[in-house]
N, C-alpha and C positions, 0 to 999 in steps of 0.2 A: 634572652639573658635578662638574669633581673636582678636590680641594687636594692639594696639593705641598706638605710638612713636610719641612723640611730639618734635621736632629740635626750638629749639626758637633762629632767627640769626638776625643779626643788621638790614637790610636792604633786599629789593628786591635783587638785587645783588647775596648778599652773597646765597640765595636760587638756583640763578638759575647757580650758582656754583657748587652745591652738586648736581643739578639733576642732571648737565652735565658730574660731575665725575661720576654718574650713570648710565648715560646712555652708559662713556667711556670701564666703568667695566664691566656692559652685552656685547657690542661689544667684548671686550677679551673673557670673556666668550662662548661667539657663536664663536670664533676663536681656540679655546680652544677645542672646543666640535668636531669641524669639522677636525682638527687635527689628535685626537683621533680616530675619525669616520675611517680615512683616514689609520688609522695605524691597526687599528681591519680589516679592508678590506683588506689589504695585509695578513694578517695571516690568514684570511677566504679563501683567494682563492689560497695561497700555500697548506693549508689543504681542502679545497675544502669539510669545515663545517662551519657553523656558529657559530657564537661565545658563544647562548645559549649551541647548540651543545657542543660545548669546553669545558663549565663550566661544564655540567651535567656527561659527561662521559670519558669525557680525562683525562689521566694523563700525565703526563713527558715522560715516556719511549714513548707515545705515540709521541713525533716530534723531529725531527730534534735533537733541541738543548736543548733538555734534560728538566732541572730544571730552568737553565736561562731562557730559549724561555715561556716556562710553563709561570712563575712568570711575567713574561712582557706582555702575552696576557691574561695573570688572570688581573694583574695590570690594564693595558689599559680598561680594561671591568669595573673596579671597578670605576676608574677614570672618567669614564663617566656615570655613574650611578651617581658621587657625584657631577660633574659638570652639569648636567642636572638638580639635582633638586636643585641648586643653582642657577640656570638663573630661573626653574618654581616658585621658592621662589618671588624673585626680580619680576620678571614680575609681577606674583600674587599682589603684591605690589599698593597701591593705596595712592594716595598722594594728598593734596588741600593744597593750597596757600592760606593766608588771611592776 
């Protein structure tokens, strides 16, 4: 199923204003994602598992820094699960000028 949002703004202009904060917003977002990427990668290869690995059978006593460390590579995994399908939303996204 798919919605139809209709923007009604004064002028040409004003449109190509909203795409470019659109298009400002995905670049954060891919900024964002590669970050995260960047920070799940270091906890992969101090535990030298992947981070599906991580979720399915680690617990806390499993690393290092216990309950902290845990909550921050669960965190970082969750985090990019929610920012990924927020840039596929936006991308997905289809827009006409008239």
């Amino acid at each position: 199923m798919s919605v139809q949002m209709v923007i009604e703004l004064s002028n040409q202009q004003s449109a190509q204003t909203v795409l470019h904060a659109l298009d400002i917003y995905k670049a954060r977002l891919r900024a964002s994602i590669e970050r995260t990427r960047r920070r799940l990668r270091e906890y992969e290869q101090r535990y030298r598992v992947t981070t599906a690995y991580f979720l399915r059978t680690m617990a806390a006593e499993d690393l290092a820094g216990g309950d902290l460390e845990y909550v921050e590579w669960a965190g970082e995994a969750k985090l990019l699960e929610g920012l990924s399908a927020e840039l596929g939303e936006l991308e997905g996204a289809h827009y006409r000028l008239s």
